[in-house]
C-alpha positions, 0 to 999 in steps of 0.5 A: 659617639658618631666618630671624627666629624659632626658630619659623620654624626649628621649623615641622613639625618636631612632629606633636603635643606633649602635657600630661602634668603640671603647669600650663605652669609649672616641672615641667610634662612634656610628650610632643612627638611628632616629625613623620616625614620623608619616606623615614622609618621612623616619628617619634620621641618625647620626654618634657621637662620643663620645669627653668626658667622667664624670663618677664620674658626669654621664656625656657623651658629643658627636660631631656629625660628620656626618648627624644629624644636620650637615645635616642641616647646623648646626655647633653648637647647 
């Protein structure tokens, strides 16, 4: 288990993430750049977006609409 916080869990595993639309609110499209494991050939990428916005509950939900998983044939997850 990574700990007390998902950010625990996700520390290094991006090199970069970037704004490419939007305001931070729902529709925004982000660019998150994988960080490359040692051994590996390269990082990969995605494009998310954001679909749903809490933040009363401090809740983000995303879809992947390019790379990532659906690279690999995922639709669901």
């Amino acid at each position: 288990m990574c700990g007390r916080s998902m950010g625990a869990c996700l520390l290094g595993s991006f090199s970069k993430v970037e704004l490419l639309e939007g305001d931070s609110g729902v529709g925004t499209v982000l660019l998150v750049t994988f960080a490359t494991a040692p051994g590996t050939a390269g990082s990969g990428s995605s494009k998310d977006k954001f679909v749903k916005i809490d933040n009363e509950n401090y809740v983000k939900e995303s879809a992947v609409i390019e790379g990532g998983f659906l690279d690999l044939c995922f639709r669901k997850y």
